[in-house]
N, C-alpha and C positions, 0 to 999 in steps of 0.2 A: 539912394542912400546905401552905406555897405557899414554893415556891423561892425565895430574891431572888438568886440567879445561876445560871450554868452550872455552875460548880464545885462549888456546893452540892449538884445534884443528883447531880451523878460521885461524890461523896465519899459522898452517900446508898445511891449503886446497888455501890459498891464494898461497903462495908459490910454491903449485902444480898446477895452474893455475883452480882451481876449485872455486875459489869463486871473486865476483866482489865488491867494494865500492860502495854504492851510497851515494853521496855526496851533492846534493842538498837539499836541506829541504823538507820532504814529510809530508804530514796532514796521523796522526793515525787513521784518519775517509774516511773507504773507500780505501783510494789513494795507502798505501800499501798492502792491500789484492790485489790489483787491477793492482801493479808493480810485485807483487809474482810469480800471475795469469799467468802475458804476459809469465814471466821468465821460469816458468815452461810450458809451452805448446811449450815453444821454444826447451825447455829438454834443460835449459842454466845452469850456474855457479850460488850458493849460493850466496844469498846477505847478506851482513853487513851494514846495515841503518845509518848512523853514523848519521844525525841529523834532529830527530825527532817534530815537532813541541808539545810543552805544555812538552816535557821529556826532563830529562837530562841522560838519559840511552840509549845507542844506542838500538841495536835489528837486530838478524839474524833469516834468514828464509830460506827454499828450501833445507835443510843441508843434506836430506833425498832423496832428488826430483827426482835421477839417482840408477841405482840398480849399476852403478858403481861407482859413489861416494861413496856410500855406503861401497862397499864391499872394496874403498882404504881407509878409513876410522875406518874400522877392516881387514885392512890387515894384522895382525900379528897375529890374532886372531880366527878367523871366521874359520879356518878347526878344529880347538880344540871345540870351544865350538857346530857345529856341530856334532860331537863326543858324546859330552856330552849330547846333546838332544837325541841321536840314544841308549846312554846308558842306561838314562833316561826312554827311552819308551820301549826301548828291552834289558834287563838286561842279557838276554842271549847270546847277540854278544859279551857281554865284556867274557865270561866265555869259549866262543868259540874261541876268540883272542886276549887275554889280552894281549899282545905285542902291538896290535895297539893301542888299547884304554890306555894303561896304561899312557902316556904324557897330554891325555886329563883330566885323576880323578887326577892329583897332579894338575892339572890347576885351579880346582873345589877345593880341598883342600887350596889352596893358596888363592882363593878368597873369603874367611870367611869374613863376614865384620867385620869392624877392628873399636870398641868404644874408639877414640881420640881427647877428644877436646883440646887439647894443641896445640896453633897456628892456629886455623882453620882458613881459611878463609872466612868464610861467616861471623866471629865474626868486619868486621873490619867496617859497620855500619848500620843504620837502616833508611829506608825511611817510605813513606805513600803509600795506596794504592793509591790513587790520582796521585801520582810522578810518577808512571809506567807509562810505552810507553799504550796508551789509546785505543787501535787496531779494530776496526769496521769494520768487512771483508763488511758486506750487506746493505744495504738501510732501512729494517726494522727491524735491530736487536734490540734488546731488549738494549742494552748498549755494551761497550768493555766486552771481553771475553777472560780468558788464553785458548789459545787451545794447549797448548804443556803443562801440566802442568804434574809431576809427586804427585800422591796423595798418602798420606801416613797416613796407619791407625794402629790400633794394635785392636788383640779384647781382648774383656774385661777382660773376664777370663783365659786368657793365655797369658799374657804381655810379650812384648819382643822382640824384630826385625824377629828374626828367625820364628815366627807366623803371621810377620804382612803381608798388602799386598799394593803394589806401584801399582796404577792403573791409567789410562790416562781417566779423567773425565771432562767435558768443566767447566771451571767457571767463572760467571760472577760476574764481577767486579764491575758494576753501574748501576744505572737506574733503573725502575719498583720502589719498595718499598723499596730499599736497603738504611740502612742509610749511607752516604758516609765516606767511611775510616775505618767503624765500620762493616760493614753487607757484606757477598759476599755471592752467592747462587751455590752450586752444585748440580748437576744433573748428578743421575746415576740411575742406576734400582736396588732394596733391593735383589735379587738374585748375584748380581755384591760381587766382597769380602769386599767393603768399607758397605756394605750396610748389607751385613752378618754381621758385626762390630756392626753397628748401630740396627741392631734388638737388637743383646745380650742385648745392653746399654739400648735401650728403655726398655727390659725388667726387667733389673733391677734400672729402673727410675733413670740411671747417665747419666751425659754429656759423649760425644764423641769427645777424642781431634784428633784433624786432623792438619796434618801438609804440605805444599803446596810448592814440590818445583820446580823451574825454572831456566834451562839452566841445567848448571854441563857438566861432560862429556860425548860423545851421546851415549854412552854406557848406561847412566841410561835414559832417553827418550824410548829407542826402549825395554831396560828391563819393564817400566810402560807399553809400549802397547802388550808383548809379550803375547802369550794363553801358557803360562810354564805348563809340566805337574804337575801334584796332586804331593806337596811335593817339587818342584824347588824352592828355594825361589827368588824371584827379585832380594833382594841385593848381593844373590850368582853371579846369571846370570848378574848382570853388572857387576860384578867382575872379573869376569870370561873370557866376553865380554870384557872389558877396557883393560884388563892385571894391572887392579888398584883395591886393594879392597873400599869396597865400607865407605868410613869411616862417621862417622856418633858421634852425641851424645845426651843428652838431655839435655837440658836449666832451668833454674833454677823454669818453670813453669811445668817442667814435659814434653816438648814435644821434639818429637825428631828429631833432625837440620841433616839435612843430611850438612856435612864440606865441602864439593866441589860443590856444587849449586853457582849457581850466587845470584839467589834468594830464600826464603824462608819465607811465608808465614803461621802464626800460629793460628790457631784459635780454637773454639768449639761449637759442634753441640749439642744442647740441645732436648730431647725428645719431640715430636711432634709438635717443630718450624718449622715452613715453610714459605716461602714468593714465591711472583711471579716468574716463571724463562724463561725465552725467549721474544720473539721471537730468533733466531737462525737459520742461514743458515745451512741447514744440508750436511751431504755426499749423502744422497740422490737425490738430486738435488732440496727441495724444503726448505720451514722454520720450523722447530720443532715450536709448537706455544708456548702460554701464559699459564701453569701450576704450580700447588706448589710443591716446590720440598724444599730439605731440607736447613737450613741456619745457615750460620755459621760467628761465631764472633770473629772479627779481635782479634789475644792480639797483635802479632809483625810482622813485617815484617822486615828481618834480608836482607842484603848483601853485597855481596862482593868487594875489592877494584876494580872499573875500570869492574863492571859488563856488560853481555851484558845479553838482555832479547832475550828470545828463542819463535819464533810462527810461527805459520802452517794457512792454510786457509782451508776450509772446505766447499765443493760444490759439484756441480754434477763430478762425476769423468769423466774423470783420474783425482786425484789429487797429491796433495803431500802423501797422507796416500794411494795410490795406489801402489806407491814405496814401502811404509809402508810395506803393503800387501806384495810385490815384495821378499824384504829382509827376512821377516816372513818364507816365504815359502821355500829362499835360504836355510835358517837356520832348517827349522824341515823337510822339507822334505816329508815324508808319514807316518809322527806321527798319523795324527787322522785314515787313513785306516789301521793302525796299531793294533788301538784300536777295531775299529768295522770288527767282522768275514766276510768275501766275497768281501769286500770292497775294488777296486783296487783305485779309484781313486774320490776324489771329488773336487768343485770348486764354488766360490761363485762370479758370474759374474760380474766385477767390473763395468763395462757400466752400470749394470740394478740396481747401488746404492747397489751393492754387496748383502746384506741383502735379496731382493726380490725373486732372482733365483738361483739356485744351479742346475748342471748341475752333475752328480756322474758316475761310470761304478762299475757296482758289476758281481759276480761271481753265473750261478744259477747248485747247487751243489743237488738239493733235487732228482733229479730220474735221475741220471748219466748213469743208465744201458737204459732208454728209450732218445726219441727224446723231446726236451723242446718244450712247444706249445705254453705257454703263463706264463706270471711271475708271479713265487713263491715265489724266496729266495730274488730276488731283493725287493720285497715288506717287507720283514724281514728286510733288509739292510736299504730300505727308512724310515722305521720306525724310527729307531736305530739313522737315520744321526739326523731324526725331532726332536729326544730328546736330541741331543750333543750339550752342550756349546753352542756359539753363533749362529750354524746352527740350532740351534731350532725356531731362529728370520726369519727364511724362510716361503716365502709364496709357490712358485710355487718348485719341486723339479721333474725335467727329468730326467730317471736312463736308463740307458741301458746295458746288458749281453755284459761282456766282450771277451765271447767266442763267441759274430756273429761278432765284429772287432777288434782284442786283439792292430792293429794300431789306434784305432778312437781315437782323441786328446781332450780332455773334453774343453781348452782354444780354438778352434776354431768354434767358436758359429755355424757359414753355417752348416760348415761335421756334427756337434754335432744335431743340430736340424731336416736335412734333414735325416741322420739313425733313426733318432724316429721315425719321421712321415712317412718313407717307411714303419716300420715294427708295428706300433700301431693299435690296434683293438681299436676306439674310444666308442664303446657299452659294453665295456670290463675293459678296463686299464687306466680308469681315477676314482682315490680314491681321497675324500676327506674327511678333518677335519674341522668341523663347532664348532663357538665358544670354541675359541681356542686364542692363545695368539701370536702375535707379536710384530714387533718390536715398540721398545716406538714412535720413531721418523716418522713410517710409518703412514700416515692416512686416509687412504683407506678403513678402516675399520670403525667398528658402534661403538667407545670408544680407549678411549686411552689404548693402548697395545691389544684391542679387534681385530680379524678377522677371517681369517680364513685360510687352504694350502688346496693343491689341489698337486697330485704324478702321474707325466704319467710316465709310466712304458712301455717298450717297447722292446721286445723279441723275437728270432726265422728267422725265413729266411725273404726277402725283399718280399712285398705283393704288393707294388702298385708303380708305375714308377710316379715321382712328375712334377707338370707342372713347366717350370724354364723361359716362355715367356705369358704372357697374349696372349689369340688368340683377333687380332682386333674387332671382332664382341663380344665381351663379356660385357651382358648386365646385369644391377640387378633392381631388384626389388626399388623405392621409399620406405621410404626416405634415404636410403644408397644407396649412389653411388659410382662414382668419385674414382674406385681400382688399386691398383697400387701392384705389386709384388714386395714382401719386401725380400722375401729365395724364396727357390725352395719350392713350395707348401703351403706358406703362403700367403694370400692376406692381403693388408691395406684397407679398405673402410673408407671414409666420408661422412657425412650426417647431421640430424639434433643437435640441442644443448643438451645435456642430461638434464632433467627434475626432474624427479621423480622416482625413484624404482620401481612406481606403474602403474605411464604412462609408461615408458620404458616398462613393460614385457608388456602390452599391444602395443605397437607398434611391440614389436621385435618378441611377438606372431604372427602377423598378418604379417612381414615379412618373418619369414621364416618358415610361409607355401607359401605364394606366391614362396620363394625364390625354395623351393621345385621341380622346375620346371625349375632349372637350372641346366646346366651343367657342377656338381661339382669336374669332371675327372680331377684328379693330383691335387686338394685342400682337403687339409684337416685343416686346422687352417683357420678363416677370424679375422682379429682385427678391431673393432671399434675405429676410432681415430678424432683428433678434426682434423687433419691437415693430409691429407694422404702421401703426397707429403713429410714433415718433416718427419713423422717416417719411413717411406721405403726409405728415400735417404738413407740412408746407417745402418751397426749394432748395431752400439751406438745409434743412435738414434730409432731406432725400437725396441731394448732391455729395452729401458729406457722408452719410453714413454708406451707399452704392460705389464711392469711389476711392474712399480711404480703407473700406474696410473688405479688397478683393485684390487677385493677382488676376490679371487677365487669364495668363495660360493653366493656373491650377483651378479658376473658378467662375470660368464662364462653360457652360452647360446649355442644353438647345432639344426642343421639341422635335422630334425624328432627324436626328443630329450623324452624319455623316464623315467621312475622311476618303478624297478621293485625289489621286495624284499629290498629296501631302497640304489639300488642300481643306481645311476645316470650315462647315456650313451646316446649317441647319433648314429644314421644310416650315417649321412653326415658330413661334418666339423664343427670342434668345432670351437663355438664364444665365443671372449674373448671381452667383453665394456672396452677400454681404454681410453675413453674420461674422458673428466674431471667433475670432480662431485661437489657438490655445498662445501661440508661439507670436501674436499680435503684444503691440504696447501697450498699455492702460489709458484708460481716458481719465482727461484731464479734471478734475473733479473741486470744485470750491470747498473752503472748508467753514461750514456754516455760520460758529462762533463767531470767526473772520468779519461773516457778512454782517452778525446782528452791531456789532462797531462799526463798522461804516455807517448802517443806517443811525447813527448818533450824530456824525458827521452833518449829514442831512436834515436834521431836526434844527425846529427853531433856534438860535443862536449858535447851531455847528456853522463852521466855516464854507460848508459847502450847502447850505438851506436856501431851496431856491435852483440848486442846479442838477440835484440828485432827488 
C-alpha cells in the first residue's frame, strides 16, 4: 500500500493499535516535548494532539519512535527499496542476479516524480507562520522550531527536481531577531547540499528559493533524513519508499509545492543575510547556542484541507531520531563499509550524542604472509571513515582487527571497549588530529566547528587481563578521588571543579606524577568527571558524559605521558578530563512543573493511562 497523505497513515496506525489521541489541551511550550518524552521512553504508541493551545492545527509525533512501527508503516515496501540501496552501492549484485533485483529497478522506475498540479492538495489554503502549532521542546530555546521539516532546494545552475536536494534542517520559527510571520532562520552547515545550493547562489549574487515542507506521507520525512548514495535522488527514494510518486509542482512564484505535504512553507535566502539562530536543545544532549545562520523570507505558507502538523523532539538520546538511526540502518545495511576497502563494520554511538564516538572493526591485509604486531591498515581505514559524510563530525574513533574477534559486536559498547583495552599499546596506538573540524552543535572545542579527534587503534593477541572489581584498599592521589569502575578497566574519578587549561595541566601535571606510584594493574583509561557516581552507574551514562564532555587534543592526559618524534603516548593509563568546562553548552534540563502535568495525562481517565 502507499500513503497519499499524512492523515492516511495516522488513521492506518490508529487502527493498528499504534497511535493514541490526546485529547486534552496541551501548551505548545514545553508541555508537548515533554508528553512526547514520557511516550517515547515508554517505547509507547504515536500521538495525535488534537488540541493545541494558540493553533488550530492538530499535530502528531513519535510516528518513528519503534523500529517496528516503522517497518509496518513500510510494510509493502521496505524489502524493494532495500534492494535498491544494495543495487545502488553494488551494481554488481544486480548483474550477478538480475532475477532478484529485477522487482526492485521497475519499483525505482515507477517512482519518477510525477510534476501534477491539477487538484493538489495542499492548494486548498494558506495560513501564517504565527497560526502553526508553536512547539518549544526546552526551557532556553531560542523560540518554536520545525524539527521534522523537509527542506527543499534546487541549485542554481542545474534547475530541476531531479538535481535538487530534500534535507532535514531545524528551523526556527520566532524569536531572537526574526520579524514575525516574515523572517524564519535555518541552520545547516554550507558542506550540507542545501548549503552547496547557497554557495552557487551567493556566487553568483542571486537569491536562493527554499521551499519548506511538513507532514505529507512518512515516506518523504525519512527520505529528507536519509544519507542516499551520490546520484539517489530523495524524491525517487520516497517514491520508491511510499509505493506513491512523489508529486510535486511550482507556484506561480517559481517555487516548488511538494502536492501531498500538509504544509508548505516558501520563502528566500538572500546572499549574505543572517540573523541570530538558537539557542536549541540538541541530540546531543546539551543546547546548540546563539549564532548567525542564514535567513529566509516568508512569501506563503500553503496547506492542506484538515492538515496535521508533523514534529520530533531532539535531546540527549535515545530519542525519537535514534529509531531514525534504527530504520536508516534497517534500510542500507553495510553501504558505507561497502565504500571504504577493509572496512567490516562501523557505528556511531548513539548514548554518546552519536556524533562523538564511533566504534568501527576493519580488516589488517598489509603483511598477510607474517604475524600482525600492531596496526597498519586499520589506520588507512580510520582515516578514510574521518573523511566520510557525517563520520567525519567524529571526535574519538576505537577500530579494532577483525581477525583477533571476527564475533566482537561494534553495538555492545562493555565487549567493544574491553577488546581495545586488552590489546592496546597506549605509547603506541593513539593518533591524533589537531585543529581540525567538528561538529557544528559540539562545544568542547576552541570555535564553533573547531576541535579536534583522537584514533585508538588496537591489534593482535590479548596483552593484559582488565580489573572488572576495584580492590577495597585503592587509594589516589588529591585532588582526584572518589573512583568508581565504569567497564572492566576503566575507572571514573572525582575531584576539583575544572578551572583553566593552564591551572589544570598544572594540577594534573603534579598529579600524575604523584599518581605514578600507584597500582595501575588491569587500568588502563581513568575519566575525569564532575559526578563520578552519574557517569559509571551505568553505559549511557559513562558514554555520554567521557565523550560529549572532552576535546581530544586539550583533554586527554596520560600516566608518564610522553612526546617523541611529534608523536604523543603514554607508559600508564590514559586520561581523558570530562568535566565540564566553562566555555561548554548547558545541559539540557526538564522543567519539573512541565512534568508534574504530564503525570495527569497518565492518571486514570487522562488520555494517555495505561501508556505513561
Amino acid at each position: 500500500m502507499g500513503y497519499k497523505s499524512l492523515r492516511e497513515c495516522v488513521v492506518d496506525l490508529e487502527q493498528n493499535g499504534h497511535l493514541v489521541r490526546v485529547k486534552e489541551e496541551v501548551d505548545p511550550y514545553l508541555e508537548m516535548a515533554a508528553i512526547h518524552m514520557r511516550v517515547y521512553d515508554a517505547q509507547g504508541p504515536a500521538l495525535l494532539f488534537e488540541n493545541i493551545k494558540g493553533s488550530k492545527f492538530p499535530a502528531v509525533s513519535n510516528l518513528f519512535g519503534t523500529l517496528e512501527r516503522s517497518k509496518f508503516m513500510f510494510r509493502d515496501s521496505l524489502a524493494h527499496i532495500k534492494k535498491l540501496v544494495d543495487v545502488k552501492m553494488n551494481p554488481m549484485a544486480a548483474l550477478k542476479n538480475p532475477f532478484q533485483y529485477a522487482g526492485s529497478s521497475m519499483v525505482a522506475l515507477g517512482a519518477l516524480p510525477w510534476r501534477k498540479k491539477s487538484g493538489a492538495p495542499i492548494l486548498y489554503g494558506q495560513t501564517r507562520i504565527s497560526e502553526l502549532p508553536q512547539i518549544v521542546n526546552w526551557p532556553m530555546d531560542g523560540g518554536p522550531f520545525v524539527t521534522m521539516p523537509q527542506v527543499y532546494s534546487e541549485d542554481i545552475t542545474k534547475p530541476g527536481i531531479m538535481q535538487a536536494n530534500l534535507g532535514m534542517y531545524r528551523i526556527q520559527l520566532a524569536g531572537n531577531e526574526y520579524i514575525q510571520d516574515q523572517e524564519v532562520g535555518l541552520h545547516y552547515q554550507l558542506h550540507r547540499g542545501i548549503g552547496i545550493h547557497q554557495t552557487k547562489a551567493n556566487e553568483l549574487g542571486k537569491p536562493l528559493k527554499v521551499s519548506i515542507f511538513v507532514g505529507g506521507p512518512p515516506s518523504h520525512p525519512l527520505s529528507a533524513v536519509m544519507p542516499l548514495p551520490e546520484g539517489l535522488s530523495e524524491m525517487i527514494f520516497a517514491g520508491a519508499l511510499g509505493n506513491r510518486r512523489f508529486r510535486y509542482f511550482y507556484d506561480e512564484e517559481g517555487f516548488c509545492i511538494s502536492a501531498d505535504a500538509d504544509f508548505v512553507i516558501t520563502g528566500t535566502v538572500y546572499p549574505n543575510e543572517n540573523k541570530p539562530e538558537g539557542p536549541f536543545g540538541d541530540h546531543i544532549g546539551y543546547y546548540s547556542l546563539i549564532h548567525p545562520f542564514p535567513l529566509m523570507k516568508v512569501h506563503k505558507v500553503y496547506h492542506r484541507q484538515d492538515p496535521i502538523w508533523s514534529f520530533t523532539v531532539v535531546g540527549r538520546p535515545p530519542q525519537e531520531d535514534t529509531s531514525f538511526g534504527a530504520l536508516i540502518h534497517e534500510i542500507t545495511g553495510n553501504a558505507i563499509p561497502q565504500q571504504i576497502g577493509g572496512l567490516h563494520a562501523v557505528h556511531a554511538v548513539d548514548p554518546a550524542g552519536v556524533h562523538p564516538l564511533l566504534f568501527a572493526i576493519g580488516s589488517e591485509r598489509y603483511t598477510p604472509y607474517q604475524k600482525v604486531e600492531r596496526p597498519q591498515e586499520l589506520l588507512t581505514i580510520a582515516n578514510q571513515i574521518l573523511g566520510t559524510n557525517q563520520l567525519s563530525l567524529a571526535k574519538y574513533l576505537f577500530i579494532s582487527a577483525f581477525e583477533d574477534n571476527p564475533k566482537l559486536d561494534i553495538h555492545n559498547i562493555k565487549d567493544f571497549f574491553t577488546h581495545i583495552f586488552e590489546r592496546i599499546d597506549l605509547s603506541r596506538d593513539l593518533h591524533f588530529l589537531t585543529n581540525t573540524t567538528i561538529d557544528t552543535l559540539d562545544y568542547t572545542g576552541d570555535g564553533l566547528n573547531a576541535g579536534s579527534k583522537v584514533t585508538f587503534a588496537a591489534v593482535g593477541d590479548k596483552k593484559r587481563e582488565l580489573l572488572r572489581e576495584l580492590p577495597a584498599n585503592f587509594d589516589l592521589p588529591r585532588p582526584f578521588q572518589h573512583a568508581k569502575l565504569a567497564l572492566p578497566g576503566i575507572v571514573v574519578i572525582d575531584g576539583k571543579p575544572f578551572t583553566t587549561y593552564e591551572e589544570e595541566a598544572k594540577y594534573l601535571a603534579e598529579w600524575t606524577t604523584a599518581a605514578k606510584d600507584v597500582n595501575w594493574s588491569g587500568i588502563q583509561c581513568i575519566v575525569l568527571a564532575d559526578d563520578a557516581g552519574f557517569a559509571a552507574e551505568n553505559e549511557n551514562n559513562f558514554v555520554w558524559v567521557t565523550f560529549t564532555r572532552s576535546n581530544p587534543a586539550y583533554d586527554i592526559y596520560g600516566i608518564e605521558s610522553f612526546t617523541s618524534f611529534k608523536h604523543w603516548g603514554c607508559h600508564g593509563p590514559v586520561i581523558i578530563d570530562a568535566r565540564s568546562k566553562p566555555h561548554h553548552a548547558p545541559d539540557l534540563i526538564k522543567d519539573p512543573e512541565v512534568e508534574k502535568r504530564v503525570d495527569q495525562l497518565g492518571a486514570k481517565g487522562g488520555s494517555l493511562h495505561g501508556v505513561i
